[in-house]
N, CA, C and O atoms as a printed pandas DataFrame, in Angstrom:
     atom_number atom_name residue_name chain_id  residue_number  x_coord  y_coord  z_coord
0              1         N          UNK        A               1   48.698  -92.907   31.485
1              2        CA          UNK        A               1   47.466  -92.160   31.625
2              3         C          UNK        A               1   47.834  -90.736   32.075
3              4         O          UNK        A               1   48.679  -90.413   32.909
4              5         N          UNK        A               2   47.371  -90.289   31.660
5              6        CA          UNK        A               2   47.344  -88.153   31.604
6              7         C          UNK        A               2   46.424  -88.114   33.263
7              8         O          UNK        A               2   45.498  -88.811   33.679
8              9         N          UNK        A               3   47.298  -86.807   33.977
9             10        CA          UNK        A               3   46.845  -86.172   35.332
10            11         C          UNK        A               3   45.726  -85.753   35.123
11            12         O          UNK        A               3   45.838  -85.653   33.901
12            13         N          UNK        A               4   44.706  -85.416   35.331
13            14        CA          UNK        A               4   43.313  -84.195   34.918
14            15         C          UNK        A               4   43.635  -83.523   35.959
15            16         O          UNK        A               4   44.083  -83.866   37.053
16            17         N          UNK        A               5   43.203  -81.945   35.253
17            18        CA          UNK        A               5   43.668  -80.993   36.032
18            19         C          UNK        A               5   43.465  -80.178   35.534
19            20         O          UNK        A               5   43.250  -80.315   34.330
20            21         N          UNK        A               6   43.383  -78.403   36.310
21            22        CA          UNK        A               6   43.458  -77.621   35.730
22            23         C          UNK        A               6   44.485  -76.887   34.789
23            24         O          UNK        A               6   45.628  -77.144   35.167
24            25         N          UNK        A               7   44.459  -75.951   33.547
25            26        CA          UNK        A               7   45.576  -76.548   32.992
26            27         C          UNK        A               7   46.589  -75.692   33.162
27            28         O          UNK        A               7   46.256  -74.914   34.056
28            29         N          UNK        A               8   47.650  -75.443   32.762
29            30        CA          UNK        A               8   48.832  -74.814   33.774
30            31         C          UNK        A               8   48.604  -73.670   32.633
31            32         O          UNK        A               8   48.838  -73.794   31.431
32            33         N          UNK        A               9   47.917  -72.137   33.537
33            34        CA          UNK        A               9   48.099  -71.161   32.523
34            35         C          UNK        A               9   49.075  -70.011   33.050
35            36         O          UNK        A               9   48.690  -68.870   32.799
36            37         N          UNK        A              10   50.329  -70.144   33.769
37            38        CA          UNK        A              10   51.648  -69.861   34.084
38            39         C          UNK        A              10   51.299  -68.649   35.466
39            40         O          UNK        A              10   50.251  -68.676   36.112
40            41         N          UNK        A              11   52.207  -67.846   35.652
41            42        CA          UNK        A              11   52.077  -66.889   36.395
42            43         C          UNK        A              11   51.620  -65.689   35.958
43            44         O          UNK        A              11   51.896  -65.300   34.824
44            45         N          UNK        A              12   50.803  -64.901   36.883
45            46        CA          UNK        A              12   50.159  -63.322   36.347
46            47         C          UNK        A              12   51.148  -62.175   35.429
47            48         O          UNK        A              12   52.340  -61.978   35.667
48            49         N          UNK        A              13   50.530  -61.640   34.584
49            50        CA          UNK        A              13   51.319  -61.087   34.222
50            51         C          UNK        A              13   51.750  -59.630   35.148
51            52         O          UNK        A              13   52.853  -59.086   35.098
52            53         N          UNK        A              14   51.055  -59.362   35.644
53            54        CA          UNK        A              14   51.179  -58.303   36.809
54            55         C          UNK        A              14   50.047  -58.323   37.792
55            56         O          UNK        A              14   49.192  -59.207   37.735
56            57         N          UNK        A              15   50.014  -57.252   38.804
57            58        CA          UNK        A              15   49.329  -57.405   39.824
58            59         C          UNK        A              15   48.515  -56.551   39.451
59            60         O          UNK        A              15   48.074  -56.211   40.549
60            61         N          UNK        A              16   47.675  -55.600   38.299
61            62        CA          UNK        A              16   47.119  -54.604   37.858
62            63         C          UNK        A              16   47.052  -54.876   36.478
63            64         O          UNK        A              16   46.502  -54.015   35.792
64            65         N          UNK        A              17   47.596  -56.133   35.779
65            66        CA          UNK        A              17   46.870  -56.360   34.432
66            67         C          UNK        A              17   48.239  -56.186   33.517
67            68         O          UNK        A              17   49.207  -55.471   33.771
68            69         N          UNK        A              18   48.027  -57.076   32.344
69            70        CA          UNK        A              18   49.573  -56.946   31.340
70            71         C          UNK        A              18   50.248  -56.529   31.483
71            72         O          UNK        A              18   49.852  -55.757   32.356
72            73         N          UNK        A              19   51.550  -56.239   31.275
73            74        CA          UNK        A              19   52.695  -55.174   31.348
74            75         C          UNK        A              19   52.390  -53.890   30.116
75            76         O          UNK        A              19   52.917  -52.778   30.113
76            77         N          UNK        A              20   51.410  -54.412   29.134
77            78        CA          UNK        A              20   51.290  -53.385   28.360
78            79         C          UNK        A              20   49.838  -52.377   28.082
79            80         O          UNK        A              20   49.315  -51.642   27.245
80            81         N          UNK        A              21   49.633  -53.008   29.573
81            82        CA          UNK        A              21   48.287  -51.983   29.743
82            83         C          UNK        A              21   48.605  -50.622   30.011
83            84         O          UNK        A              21   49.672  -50.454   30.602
84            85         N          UNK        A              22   47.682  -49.207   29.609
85            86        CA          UNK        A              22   47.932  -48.098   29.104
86            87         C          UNK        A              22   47.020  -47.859   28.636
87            88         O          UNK        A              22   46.342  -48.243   27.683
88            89         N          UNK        A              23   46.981  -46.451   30.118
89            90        CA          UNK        A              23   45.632  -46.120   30.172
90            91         C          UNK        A              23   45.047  -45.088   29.018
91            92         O          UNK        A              23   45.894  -44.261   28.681
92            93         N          UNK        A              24   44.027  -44.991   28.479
93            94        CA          UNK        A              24   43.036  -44.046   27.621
94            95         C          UNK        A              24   42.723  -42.952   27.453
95            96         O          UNK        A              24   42.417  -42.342   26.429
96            97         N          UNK        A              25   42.837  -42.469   29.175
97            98        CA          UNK        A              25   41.800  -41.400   29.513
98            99         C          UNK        A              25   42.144  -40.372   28.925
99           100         O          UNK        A              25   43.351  -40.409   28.683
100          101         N          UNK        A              26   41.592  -39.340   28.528
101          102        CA          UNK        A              26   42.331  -37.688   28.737
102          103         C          UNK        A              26   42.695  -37.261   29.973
103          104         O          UNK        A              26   42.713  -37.773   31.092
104          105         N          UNK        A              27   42.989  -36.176   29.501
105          106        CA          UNK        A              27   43.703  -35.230   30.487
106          107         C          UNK        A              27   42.035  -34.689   31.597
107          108         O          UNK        A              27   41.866  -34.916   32.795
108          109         N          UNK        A              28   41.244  -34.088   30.803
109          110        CA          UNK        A              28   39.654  -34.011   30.833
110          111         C          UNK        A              28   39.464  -35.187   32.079
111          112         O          UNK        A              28   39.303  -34.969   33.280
112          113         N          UNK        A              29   39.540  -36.477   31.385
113          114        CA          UNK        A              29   38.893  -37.557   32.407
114          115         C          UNK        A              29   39.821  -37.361   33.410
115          116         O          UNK        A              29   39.606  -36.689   34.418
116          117         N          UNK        A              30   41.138  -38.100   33.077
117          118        CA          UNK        A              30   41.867  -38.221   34.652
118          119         C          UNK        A              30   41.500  -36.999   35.521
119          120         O          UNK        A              30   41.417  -37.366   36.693
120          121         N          UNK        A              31   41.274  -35.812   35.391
121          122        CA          UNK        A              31   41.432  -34.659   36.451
122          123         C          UNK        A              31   40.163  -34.720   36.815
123          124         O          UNK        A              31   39.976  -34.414   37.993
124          125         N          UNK        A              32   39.020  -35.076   36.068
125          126        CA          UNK        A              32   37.210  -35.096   36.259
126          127         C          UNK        A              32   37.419  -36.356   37.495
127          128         O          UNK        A              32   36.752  -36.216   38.520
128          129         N          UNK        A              33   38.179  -37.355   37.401
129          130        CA          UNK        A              33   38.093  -38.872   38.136
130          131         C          UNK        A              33   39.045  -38.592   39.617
131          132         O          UNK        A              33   39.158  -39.349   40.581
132          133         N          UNK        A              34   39.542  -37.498   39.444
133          134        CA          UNK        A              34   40.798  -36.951   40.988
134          135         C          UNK        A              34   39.891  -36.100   41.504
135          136         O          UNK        A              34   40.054  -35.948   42.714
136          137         N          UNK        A              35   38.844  -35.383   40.966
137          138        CA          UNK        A              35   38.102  -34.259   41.928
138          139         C          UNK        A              35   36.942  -35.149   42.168
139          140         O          UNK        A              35   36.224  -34.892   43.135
140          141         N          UNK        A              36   36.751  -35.854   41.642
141          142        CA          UNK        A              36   35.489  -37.243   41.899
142          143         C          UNK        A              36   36.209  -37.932   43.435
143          144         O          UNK        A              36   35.668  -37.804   44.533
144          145         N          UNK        A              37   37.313  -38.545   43.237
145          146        CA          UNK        A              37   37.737  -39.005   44.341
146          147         C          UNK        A              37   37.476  -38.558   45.576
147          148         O          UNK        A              37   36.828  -38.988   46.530
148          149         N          UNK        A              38   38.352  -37.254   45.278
149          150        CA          UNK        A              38   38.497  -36.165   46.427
150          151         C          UNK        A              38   37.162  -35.880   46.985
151          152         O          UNK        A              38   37.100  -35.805   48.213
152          153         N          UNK        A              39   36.176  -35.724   46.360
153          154        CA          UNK        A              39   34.895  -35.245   46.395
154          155         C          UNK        A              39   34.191  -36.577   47.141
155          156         O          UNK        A              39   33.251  -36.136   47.801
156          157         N          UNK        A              40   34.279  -38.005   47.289
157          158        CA          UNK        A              40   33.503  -38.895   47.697
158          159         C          UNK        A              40   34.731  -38.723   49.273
159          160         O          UNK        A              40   34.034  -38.274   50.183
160          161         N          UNK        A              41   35.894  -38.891   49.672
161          162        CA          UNK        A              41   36.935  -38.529   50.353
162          163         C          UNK        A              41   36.297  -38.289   51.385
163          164         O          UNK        A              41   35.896  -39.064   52.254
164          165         N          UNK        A              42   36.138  -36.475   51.226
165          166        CA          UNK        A              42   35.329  -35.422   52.094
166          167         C          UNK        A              42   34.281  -36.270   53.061
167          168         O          UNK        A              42   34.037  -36.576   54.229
168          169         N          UNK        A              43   33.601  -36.499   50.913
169          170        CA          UNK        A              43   32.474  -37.009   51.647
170          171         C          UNK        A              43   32.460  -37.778   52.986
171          172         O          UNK        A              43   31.897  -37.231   53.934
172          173         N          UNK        A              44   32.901  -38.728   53.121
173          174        CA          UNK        A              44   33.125  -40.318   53.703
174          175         C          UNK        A              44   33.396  -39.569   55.432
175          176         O          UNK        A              44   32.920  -39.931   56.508
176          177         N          UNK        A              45   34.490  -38.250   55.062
177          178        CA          UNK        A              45   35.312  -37.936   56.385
178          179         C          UNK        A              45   34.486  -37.013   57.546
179          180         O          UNK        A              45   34.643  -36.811   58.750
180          181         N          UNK        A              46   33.333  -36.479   56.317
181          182        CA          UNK        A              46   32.289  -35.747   56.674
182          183         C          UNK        A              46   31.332  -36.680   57.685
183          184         O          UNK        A              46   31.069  -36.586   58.884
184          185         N          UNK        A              47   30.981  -37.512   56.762
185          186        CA          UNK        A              47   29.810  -38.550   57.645
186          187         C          UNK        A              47   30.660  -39.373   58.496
187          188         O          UNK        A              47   30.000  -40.133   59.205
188          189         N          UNK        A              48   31.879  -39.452   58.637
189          190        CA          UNK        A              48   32.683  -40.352   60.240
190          191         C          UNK        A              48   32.478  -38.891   61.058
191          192         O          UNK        A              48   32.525  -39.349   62.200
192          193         N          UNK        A              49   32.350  -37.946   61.180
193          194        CA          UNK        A              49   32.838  -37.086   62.238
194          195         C          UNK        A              49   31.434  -36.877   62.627
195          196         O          UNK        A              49   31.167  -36.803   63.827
196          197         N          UNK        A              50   30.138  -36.732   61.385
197          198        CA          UNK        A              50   28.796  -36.562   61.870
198          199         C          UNK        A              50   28.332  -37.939   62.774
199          200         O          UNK        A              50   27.479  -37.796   63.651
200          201         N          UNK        A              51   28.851  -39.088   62.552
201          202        CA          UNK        A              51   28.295  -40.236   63.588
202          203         C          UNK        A              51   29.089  -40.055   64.795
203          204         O          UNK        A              51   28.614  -40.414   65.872
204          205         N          UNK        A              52   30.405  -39.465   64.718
205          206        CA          UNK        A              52   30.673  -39.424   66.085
206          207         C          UNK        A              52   30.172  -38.309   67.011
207          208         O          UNK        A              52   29.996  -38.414   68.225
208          209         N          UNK        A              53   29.971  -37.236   66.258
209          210        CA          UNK        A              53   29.581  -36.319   67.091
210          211         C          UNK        A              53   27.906  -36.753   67.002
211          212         O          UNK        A              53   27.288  -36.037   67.790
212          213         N          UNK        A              54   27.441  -37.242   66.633
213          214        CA          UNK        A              54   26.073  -37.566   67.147
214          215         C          UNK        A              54   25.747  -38.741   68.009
215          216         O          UNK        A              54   24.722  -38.876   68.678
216          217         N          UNK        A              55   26.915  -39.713   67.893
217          218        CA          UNK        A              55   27.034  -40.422   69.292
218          219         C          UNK        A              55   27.456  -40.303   70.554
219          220         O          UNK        A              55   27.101  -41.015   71.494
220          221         N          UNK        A              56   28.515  -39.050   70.600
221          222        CA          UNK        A              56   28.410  -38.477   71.449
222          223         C          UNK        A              56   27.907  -37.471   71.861
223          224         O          UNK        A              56   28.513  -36.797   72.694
224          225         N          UNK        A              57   26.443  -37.028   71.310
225          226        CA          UNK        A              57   25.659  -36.791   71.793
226          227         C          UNK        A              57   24.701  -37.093   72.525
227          228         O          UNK        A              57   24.241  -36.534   73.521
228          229         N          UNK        A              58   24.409  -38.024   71.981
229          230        CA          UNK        A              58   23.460  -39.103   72.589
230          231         C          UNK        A              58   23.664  -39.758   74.035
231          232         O          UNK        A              58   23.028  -39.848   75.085
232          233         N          UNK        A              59   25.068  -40.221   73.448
233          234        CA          UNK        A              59   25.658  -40.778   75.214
234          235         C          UNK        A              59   25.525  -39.746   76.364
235          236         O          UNK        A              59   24.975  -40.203   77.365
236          237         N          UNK        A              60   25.950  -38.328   76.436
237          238        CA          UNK        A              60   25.832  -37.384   76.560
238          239         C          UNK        A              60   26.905  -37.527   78.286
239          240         O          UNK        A              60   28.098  -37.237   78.195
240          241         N          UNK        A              61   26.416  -37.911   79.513
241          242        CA          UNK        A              61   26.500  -37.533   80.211
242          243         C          UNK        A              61   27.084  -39.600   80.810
243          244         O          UNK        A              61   28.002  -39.818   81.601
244          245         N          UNK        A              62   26.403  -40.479   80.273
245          246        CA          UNK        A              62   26.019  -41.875   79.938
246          247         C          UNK        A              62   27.107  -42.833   80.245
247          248         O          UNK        A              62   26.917  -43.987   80.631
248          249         N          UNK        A              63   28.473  -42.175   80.012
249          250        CA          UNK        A              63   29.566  -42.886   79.765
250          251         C          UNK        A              63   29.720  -43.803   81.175
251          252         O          UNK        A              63   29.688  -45.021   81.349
252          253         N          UNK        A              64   29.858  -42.947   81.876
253          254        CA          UNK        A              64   30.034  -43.835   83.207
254          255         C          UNK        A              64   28.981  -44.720   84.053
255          256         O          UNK        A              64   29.424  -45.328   85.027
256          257         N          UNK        A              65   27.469  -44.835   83.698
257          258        CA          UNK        A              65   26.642  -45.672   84.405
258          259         C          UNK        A              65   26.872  -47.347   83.763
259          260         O          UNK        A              65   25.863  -48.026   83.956
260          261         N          UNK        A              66   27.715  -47.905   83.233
261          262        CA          UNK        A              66   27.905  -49.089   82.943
262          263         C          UNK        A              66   27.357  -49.661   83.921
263          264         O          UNK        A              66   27.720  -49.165   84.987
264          265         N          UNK        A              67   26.361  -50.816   84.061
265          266        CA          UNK        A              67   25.965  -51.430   84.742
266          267         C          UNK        A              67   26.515  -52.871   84.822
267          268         O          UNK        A              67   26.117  -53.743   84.049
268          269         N          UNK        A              68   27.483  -53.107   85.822
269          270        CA          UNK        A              68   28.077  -54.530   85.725
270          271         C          UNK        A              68   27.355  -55.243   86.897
271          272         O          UNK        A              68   27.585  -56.429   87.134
């Protein structure tokens, strides 16, 4: 009698897809998709520094009344 099982479809061919994947883009896209990056980046580094400096605003003076 035969195991049931899933069926043995070997090891990955890479960790990012075939060995003969190769990419499409232009020159156009790839450089449009690096200032896109860069551009969400900022973004991201922009809004961590605006929550901190607006939490420490807020706290203001606050830090030390911990009430234990």
């Amino acid at each position: 009698m035969s195991e049931v099982g899933p069926p043995d479809v070997g090891p990955p061919d890479s960790e990012f897809g075939p060995p003969d994947f190769k990419s499409t883009d232009t020159a156009a896209q790839a450089k449009a998709r690096r200032w896109r990056s860069i551009a969400i980046a900022v973004a991201l580094g922009v809004f961590v520094i605006l929550v901190f400096i607006v939490t420490i605003a807020r706290m203001k003076g606050h830090v030390a009344d911990i009430g234990f």
